[in-house]
C-alpha positions in Angstrom: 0.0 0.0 0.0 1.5 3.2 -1.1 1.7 5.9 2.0 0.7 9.6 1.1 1.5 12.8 2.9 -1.2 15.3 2.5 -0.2 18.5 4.1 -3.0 20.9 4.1 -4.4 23.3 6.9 -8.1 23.5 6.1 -9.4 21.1 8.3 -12.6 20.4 6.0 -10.2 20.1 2.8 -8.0 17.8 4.9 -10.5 15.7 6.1 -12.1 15.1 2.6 -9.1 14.5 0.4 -8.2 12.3 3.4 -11.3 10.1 2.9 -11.0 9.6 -1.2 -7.6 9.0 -0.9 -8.2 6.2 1.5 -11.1 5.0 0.1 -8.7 4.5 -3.6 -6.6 2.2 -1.0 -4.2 4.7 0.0 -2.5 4.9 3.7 -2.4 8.8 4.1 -0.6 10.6 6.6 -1.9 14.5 7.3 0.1 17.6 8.8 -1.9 21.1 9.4 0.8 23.4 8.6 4.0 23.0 6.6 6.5 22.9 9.4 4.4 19.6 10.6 4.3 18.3 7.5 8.5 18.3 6.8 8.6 16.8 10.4 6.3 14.2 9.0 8.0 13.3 6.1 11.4 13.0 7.8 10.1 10.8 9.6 7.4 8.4 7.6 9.4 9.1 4.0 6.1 8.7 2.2 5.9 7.8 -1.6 4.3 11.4 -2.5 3.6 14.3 -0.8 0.2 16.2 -1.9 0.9 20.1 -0.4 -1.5 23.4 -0.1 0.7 26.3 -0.9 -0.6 29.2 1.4 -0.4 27.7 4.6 0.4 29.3 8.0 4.3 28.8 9.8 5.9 27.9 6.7 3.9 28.1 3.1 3.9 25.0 0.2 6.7 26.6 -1.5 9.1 26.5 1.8 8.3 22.8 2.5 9.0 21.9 -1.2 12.2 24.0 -0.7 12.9 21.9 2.1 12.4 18.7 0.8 14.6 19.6 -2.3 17.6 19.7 0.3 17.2 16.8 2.3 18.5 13.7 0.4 16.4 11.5 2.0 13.3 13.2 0.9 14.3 14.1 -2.5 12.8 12.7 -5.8 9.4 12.2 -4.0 7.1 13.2 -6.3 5.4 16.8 -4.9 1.6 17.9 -6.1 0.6 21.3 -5.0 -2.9 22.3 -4.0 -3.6 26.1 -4.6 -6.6 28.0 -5.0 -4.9 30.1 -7.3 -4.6 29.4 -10.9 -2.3 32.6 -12.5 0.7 31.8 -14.3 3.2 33.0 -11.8 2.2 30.2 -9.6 2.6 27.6 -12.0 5.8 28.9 -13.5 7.4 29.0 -10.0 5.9 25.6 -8.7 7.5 23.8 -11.9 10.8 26.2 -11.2 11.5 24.9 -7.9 10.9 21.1 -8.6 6.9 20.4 -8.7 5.8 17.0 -10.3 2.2 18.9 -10.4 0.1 21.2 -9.7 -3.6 20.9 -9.0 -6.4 23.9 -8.7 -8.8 23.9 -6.0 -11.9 23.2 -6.9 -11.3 19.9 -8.3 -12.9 16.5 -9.4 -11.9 13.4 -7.1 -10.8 12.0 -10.9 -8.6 14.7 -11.2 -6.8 14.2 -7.6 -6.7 10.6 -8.4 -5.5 10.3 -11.6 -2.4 13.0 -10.8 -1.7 10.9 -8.3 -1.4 7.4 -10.0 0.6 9.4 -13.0 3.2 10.6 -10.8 3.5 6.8 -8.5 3.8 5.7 -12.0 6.2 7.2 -13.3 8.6 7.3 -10.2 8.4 3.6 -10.0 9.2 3.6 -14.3 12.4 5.8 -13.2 13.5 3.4 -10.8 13.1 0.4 -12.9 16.3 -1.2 -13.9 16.4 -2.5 -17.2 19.0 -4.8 -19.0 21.4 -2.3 -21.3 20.6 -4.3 -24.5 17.6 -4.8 -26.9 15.4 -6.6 -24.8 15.8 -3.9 -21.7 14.5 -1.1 -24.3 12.0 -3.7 -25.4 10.6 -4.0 -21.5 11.3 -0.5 -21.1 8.9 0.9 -24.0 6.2 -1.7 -23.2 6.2 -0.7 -19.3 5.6 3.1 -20.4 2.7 2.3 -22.9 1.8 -0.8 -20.9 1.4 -2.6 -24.2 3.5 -4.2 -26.5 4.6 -1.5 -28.6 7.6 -3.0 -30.6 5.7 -6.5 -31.2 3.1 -4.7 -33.0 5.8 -2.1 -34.6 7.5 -5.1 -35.9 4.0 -6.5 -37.3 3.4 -6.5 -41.1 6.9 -5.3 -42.0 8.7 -5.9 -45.0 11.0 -9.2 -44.0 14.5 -9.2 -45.1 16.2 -12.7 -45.3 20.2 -13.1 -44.5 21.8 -16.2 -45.4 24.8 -17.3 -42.6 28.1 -14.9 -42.5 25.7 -12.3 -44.8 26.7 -8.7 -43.9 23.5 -7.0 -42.4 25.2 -3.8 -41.9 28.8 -2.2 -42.1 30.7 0.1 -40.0 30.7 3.5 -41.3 27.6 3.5 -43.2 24.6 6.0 -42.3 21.6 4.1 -39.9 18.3 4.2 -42.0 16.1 1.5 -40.2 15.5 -0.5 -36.9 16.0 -4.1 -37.1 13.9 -7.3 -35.5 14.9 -10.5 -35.3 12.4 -12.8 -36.2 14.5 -15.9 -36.8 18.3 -16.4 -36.6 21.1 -15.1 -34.8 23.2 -11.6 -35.2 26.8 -11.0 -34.3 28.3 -7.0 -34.3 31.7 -6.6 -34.7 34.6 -4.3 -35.2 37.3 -4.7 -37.4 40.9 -3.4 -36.8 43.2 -2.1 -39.3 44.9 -6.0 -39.8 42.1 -7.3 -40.4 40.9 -8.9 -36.7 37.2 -9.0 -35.3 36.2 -8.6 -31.9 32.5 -9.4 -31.2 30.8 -6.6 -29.5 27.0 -7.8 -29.0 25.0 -10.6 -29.1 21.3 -11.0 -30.8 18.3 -13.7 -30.7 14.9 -13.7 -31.9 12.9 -11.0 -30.3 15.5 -8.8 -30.0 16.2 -5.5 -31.6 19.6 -4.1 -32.6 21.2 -0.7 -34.8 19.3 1.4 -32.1 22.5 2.9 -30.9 23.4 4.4 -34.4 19.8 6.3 -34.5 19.5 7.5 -31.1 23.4 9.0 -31.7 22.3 10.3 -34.9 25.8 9.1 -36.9 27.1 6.3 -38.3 27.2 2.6 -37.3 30.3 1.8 -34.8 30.2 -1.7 -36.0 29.6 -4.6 -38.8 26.4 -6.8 -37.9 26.3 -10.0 -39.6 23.9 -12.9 -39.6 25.5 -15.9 -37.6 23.1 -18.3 -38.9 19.9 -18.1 -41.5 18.5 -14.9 -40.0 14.9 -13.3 -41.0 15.0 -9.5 -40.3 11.9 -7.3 -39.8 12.5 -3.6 -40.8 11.3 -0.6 -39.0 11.8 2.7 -40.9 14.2 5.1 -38.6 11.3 7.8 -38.9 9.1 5.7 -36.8 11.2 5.2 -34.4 12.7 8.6 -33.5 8.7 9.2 -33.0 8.2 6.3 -30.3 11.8 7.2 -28.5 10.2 10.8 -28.8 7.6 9.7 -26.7 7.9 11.8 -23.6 11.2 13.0 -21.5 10.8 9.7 -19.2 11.6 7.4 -22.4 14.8 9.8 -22.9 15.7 9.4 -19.4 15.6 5.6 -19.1 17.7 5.6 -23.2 20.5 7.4 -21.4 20.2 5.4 -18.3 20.4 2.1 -20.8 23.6 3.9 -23.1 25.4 4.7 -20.0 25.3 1.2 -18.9 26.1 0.1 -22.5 29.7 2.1 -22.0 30.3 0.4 -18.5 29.8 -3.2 -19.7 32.0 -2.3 -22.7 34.4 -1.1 -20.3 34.1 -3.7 -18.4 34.8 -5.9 -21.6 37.9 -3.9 -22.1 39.4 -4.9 -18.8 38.5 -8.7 -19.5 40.2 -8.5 -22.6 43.2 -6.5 -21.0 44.1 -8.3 -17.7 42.2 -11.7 -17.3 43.5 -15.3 -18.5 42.9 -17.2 -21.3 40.8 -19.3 -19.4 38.7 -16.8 -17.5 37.9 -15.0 -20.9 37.0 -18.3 -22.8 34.6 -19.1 -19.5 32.7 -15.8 -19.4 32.3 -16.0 -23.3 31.0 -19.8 -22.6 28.8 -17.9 -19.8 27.6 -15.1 -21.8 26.3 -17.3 -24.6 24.6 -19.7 -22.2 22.6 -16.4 -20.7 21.7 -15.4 -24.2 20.6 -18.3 -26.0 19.5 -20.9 -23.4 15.8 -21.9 -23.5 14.4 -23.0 -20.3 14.2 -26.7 -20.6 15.8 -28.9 -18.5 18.9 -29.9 -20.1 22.5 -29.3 -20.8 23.3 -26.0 -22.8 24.6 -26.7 -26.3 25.3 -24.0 -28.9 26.7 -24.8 -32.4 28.6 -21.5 -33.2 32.1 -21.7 -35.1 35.3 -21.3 -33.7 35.7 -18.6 -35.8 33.3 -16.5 -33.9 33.8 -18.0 -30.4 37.6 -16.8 -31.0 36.2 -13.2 -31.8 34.0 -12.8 -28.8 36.9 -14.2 -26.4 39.4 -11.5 -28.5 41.8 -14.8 -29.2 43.3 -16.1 -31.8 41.4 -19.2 -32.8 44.3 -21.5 -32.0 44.7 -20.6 -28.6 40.9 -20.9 -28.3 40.3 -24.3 -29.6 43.3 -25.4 -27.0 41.3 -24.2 -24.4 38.1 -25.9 -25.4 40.1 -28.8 -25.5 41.3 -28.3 -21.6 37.8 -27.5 -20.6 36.7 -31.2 -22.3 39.6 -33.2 -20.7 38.1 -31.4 -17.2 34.6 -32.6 -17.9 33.5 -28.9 -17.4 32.1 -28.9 -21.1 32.0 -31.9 -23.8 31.6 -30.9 -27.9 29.7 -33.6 -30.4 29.7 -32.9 -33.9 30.6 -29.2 -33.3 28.3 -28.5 -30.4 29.6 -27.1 -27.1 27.4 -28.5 -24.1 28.3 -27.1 -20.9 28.2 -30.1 -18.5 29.7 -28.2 -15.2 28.4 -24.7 -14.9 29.6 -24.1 -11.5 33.2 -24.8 -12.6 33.0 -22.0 -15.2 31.4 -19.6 -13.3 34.1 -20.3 -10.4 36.9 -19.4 -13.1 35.1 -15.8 -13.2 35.7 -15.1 -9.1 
């Protein structure tokens, strides 16, 4: 049950908000003045704080002021009350850090439904959300609490890749969004002698060359099909309008970019300063995570050594060594190409 702080010093106001609100299942909490109500909040920390602005001791506009400075209380959202509806008000409300601003009289819908947008929206914000194709998938269905890229990717001209078929290449200008209906997608950068390091992973469902459009420049990378691939394609106008959406869906892209750069760093430091062995395990690791489907048996991928070699950033000698240490350990076993993990604990282990 979410707790409420209504701070309000007509009694007969008080009292009545104080009955909808709890009626709509709400625990609410209720000061008289403003200096109450900031004792109050220190010490209940409610999910939102609804606040009248002329108000004797200290007005709505000190207590918000106050709240802004305390860390414990800041980011809850704040909805003033006010009897007066001239822009001044409004503009300096929203200036100091207002979520909303509600004008006496008003509707029990109109209390409610500020309410429920603001809960809403704090809990989007503090949402995590995986920094990869599927995390903007959850992310954009959670804001229009439907399943806005399934239906985006519905009826769309269908591109098919054949294995090792270039979908994209570094330096060229983004010009569509791509689904994965079937098939599996490597990117990959390419140094000046000629060697590939795999950046990202892709299965069905997920979506890739978002990075590209949201920077507005070129792609970074080379995406090619890993296996017979089936591509639905999303024209980049439509989906500058959905990421357009409102600021929220801008916060939670650079929240999902900035976590992008970390794991790549984090890749970076792998690649710089762990063995052979702990690089081959995490790669083992990382595909397991991606492509495993829940049934109860042991994970097997059929993916060249090739492409294992650029993920682990090895040559593919040293890798298929390894692969062979890993077998004679009974950690994994290969048939006909396949690698089945048979000892997960072992590899993860090698990553502590």
């Amino acid at each position: 049950m979410k707790c409420l702080l209504l701070i309000e010093d007509n009694a007969e106001i008080r009292e009545n908000i104080m009955e909808i609100l709890e009626l709509a299942n709400y625990k609410v909490d209720t000061a008289e003045n403003g200096k109450l109500g900031v004792e109050l909040a220190i010490k209940i920390k409610p999910d939102l704080i609804i606040c009248d602005i002329m108000m004797p001791v200290l007005d709505g506009y000190g207590v918000l002021h106050l709240i802004n400075k305390n860390p414990e209380l800041k980011g809850i959202p704040f909805i003033f009350l006010t009897a007066k509806a001239e822009r001044d008000d409004f503009r300096k409300g929203m200036e100091m850090g207002a979520d909303d601003y509600i004008t006496k009289p008003f509707t029990e819908i109109e209390l409610l439904n500020a309410i429920e947008n603001r809960l809403n929206k704090i809990e989007f914000l503090k949402k995590k959300y995986e920094a990869n194709a599927v995390g903007v998938y959850e992310m954009l269905n959670d804001i229009n609490g439907k399943k806005i890229f399934s239906e985006l990717a519905n009826d769309r001209n269908t591109n098919t890749y054949k294995k090792k078929e270039i979908i994209y290449k570094e330096g060229n200008h983004p010009a569509r969004l791509f689904y994965i209906q079937k098939g599996q997608v490597k990117t990959f950068k390419t140094n000046d002698d000629g060697k590939e390091l795999t950046v990202s992973l892709f299965a069905k469902g997920d979506f890739f060359g978002y990075t590209a459009l949201l920077e507005g420049t070129i792609y970074k990378e080379t995406a090619e099909a890993m296996d017979d691939t089936e591509l639905a394609i999303i024209p980049k106008e439509e989906f500058e309008i959905l990421i357009n959406h409102n600021k929220e869906v801008t916060q939670k892209f650079i929240q999902l970019l900035a976590k992008n750069i970390t794991e790549k760093e984090e890749q970076l430091l792998s690649l710089a300063y762990n063995s052979l062995r702990k690089r081959v395990a995490e790669a083992l690791i990382t595909l397991q995570k991606k492509y495993h489907v829940d049934i109860p048996k042991k994970f097997s991928i059929h993916i060249s050594r090739v492409d294992l070699s650029n993920i682990v950033g090895t040559a593919t000698e040293s890798l298929i060594r390894t692969l062979s240490d890993f077998r004679n350990e009974s950690i994994i076993d290969i048939k006909e190409g396949n690698i089945i993990i048979l000892d997960e604990k072992k590899l993860a282990l090698m990553l502590n």
